[in-house]
Backbone as numpy.savetxt, mean C-alpha at the origin, in Angstrom:
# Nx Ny Nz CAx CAy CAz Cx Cy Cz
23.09 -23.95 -0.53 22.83 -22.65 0.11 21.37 -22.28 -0.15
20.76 -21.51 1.19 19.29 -21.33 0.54 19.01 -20.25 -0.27
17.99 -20.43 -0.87 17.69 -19.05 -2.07 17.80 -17.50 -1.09
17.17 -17.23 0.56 17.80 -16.42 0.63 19.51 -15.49 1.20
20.08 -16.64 1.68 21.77 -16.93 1.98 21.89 -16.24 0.72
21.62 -16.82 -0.65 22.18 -15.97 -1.89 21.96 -14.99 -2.17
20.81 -14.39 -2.13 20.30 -13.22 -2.27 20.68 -11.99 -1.05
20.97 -12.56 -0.38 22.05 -11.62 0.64 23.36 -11.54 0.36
23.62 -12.80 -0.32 25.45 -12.58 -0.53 25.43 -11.68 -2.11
24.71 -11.73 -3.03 24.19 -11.26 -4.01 24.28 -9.71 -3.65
23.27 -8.88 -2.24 23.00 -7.97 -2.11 24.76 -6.96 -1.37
25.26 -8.11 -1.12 26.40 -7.48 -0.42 27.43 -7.18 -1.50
27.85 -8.48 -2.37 28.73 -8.06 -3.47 28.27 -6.67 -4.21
27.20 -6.14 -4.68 26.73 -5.46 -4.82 26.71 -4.07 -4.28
27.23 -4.24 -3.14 27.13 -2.99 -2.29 25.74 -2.54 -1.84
24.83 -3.01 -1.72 23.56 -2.75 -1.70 23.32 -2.93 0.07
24.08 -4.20 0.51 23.53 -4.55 1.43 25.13 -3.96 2.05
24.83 -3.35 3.19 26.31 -2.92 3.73 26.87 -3.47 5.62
26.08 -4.41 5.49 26.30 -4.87 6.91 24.79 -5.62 7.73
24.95 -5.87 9.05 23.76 -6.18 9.89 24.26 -5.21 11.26
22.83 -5.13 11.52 22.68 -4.56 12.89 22.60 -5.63 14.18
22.74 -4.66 15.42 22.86 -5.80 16.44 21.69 -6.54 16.50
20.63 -6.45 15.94 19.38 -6.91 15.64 19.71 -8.28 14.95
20.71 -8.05 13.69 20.89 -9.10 13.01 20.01 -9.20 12.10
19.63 -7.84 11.91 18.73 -7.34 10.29 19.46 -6.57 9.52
19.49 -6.98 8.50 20.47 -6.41 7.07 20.07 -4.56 7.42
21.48 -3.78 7.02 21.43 -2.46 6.78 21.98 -2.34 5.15
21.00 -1.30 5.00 20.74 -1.06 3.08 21.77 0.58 2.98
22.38 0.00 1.66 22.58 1.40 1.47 21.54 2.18 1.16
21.90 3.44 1.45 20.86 4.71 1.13 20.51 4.80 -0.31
21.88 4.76 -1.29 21.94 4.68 -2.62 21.02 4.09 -3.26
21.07 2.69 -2.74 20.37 1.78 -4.04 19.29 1.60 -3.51
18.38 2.49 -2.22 16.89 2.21 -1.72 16.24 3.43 -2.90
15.04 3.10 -3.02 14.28 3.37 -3.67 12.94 3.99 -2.94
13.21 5.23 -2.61 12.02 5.79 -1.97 10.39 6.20 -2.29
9.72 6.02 -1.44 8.10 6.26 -1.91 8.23 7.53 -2.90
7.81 7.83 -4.28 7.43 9.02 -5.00 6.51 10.36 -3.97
6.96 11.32 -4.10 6.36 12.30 -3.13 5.54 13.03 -4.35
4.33 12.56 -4.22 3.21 13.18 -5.15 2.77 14.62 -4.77
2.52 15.23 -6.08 1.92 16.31 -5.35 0.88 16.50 -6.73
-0.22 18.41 -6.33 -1.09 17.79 -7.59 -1.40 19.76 -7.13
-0.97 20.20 -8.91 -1.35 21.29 -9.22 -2.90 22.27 -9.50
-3.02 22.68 -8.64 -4.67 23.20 -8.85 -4.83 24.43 -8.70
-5.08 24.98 -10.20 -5.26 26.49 -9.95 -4.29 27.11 -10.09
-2.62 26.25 -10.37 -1.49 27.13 -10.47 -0.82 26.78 -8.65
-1.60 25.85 -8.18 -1.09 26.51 -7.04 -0.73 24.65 -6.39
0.68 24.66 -6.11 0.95 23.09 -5.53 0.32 22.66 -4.31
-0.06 21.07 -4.05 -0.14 20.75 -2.87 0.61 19.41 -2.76
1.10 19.22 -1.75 1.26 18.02 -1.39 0.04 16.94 -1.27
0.43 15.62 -1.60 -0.35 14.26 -1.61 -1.16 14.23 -2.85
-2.49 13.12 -2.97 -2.79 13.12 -3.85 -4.52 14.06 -3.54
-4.92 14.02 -2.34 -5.94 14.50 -2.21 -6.10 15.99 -2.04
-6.57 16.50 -2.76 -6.85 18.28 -2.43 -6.70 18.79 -0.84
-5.71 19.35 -0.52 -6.10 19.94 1.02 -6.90 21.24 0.88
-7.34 21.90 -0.46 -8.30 23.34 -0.09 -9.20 22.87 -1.35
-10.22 23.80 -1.22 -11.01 23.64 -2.06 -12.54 22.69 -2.52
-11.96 21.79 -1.42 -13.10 20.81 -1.18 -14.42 21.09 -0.49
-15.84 20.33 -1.14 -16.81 20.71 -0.28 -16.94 19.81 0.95
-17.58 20.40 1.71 -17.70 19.45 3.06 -18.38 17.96 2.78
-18.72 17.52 1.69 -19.14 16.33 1.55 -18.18 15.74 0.65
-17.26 16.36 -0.28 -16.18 16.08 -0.89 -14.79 15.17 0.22
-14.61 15.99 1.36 -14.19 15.73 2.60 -14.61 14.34 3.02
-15.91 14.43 3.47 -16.04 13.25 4.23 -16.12 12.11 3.19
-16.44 12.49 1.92 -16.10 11.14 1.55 -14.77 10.61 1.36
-13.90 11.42 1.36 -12.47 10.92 0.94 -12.44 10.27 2.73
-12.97 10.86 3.63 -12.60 10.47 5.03 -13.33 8.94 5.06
-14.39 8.97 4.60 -15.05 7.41 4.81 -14.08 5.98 3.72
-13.53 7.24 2.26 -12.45 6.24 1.46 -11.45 5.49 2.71
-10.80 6.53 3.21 -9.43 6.30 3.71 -9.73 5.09 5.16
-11.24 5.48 5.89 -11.10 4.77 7.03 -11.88 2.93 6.33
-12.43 2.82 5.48 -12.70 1.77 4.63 -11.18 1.22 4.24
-9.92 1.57 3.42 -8.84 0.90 3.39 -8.49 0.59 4.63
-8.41 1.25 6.06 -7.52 0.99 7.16 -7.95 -0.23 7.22
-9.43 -0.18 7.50 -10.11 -1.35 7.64 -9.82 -2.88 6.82
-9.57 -3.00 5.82 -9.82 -3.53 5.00 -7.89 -4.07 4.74
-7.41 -3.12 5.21 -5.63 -3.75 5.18 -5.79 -4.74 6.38
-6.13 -4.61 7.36 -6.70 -6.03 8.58 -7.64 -6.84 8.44
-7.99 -6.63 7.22 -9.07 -7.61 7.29 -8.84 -9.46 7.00
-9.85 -9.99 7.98 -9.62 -11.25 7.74 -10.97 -11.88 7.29
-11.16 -13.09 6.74 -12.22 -13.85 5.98 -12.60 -14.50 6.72
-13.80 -15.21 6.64 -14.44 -16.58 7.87 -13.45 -17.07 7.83
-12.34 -17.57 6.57 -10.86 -19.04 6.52 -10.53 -18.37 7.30
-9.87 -17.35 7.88 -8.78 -16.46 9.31 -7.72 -16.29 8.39
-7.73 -16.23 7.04 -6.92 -15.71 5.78 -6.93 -14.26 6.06
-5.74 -13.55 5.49 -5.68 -12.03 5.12 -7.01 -12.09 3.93
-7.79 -10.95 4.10 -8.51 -10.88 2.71 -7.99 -10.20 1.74
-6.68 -9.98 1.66 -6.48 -9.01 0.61 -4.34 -9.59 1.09
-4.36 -10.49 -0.13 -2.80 -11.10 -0.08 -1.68 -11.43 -1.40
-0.75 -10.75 -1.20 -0.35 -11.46 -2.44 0.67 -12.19 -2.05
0.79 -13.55 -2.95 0.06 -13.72 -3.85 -1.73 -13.70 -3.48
-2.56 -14.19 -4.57 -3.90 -13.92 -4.58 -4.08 -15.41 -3.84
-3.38 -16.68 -4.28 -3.69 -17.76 -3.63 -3.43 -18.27 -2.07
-2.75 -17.44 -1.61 -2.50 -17.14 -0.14 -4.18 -16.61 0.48
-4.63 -15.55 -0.23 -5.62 -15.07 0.14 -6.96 -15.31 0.51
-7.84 -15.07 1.59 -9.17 -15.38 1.49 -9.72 -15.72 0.74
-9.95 -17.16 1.00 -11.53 -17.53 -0.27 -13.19 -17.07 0.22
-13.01 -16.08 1.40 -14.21 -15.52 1.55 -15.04 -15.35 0.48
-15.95 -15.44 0.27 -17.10 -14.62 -0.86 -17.44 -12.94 -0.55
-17.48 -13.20 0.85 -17.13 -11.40 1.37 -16.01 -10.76 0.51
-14.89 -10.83 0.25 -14.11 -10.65 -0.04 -13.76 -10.84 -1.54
-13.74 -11.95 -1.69 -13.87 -12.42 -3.56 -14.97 -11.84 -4.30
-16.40 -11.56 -4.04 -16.90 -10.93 -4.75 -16.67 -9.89 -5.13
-17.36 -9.66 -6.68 -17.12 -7.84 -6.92 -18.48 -7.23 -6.41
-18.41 -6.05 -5.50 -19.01 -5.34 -4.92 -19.63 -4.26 -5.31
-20.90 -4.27 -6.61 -21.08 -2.83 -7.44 -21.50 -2.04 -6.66
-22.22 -2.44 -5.27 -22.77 -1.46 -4.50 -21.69 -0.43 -4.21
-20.69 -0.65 -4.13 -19.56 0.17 -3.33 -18.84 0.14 -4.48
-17.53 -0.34 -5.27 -16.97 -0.65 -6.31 -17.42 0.25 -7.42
-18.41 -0.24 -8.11 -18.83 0.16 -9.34 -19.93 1.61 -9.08
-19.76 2.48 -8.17 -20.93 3.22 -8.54 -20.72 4.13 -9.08
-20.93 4.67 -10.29 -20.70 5.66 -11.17 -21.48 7.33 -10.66
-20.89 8.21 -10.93 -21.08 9.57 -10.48 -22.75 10.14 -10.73
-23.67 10.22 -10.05 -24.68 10.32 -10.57 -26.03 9.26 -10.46
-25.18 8.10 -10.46 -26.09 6.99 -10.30 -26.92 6.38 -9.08
């Protein structure tokens, strides 16, 4: 039997796995899924949702979190000269770009001030 045949018959004894769809993709119980943590972050006494401040920020505080976020989009598609994911796990799956494998202090390492 293959390793995943077992791990489905595994997930069913279990109750975990409670059937397939007409798709013929496993349906999960609700129970035993494990949902994303819903972060939130106290400031001032006062809650917000996520991890980034929605008030309080300066307008350059802003755009940099905006240039953070559109740098990951980027960078979850990214591919290497090999036509590798640059960013895979495992790590040996991954781009042997030097784009990519290097550490980047320009961007990476720049400390507040510097």
């Amino acid at each position: 039997m293959c390793a995943i045949a077992s791990l489905l018959d595994f997930l069913q004894e279990t109750g975990t796995l409670t059937g397939y769809a007409p798709s013929g993709l496993p349906i999960y119980s609700d129970y035993h899924l494990c949902h994303d943590p819903e972060e939130r972050l106290n400031i001032n006494g006062h809650w917000q949702d996520g991890l980034v401040p929605a008030l309080g920020l300066a307008p350059a505080e802003q755009e940099q979190f905006a240039r953070f976020f559109k740098l990951i989009e980027t960078l979850k598609s990214a591919q290497g000269s090999d036509g590798r994911d640059a960013f895979r796990i495992p790590l040996d799956q991954a781009s042997a770009d030097p784009e990519y494998r290097q550490a980047r202090p320009d961007i990476f390492c720049r400390l507040p001030g510097s």
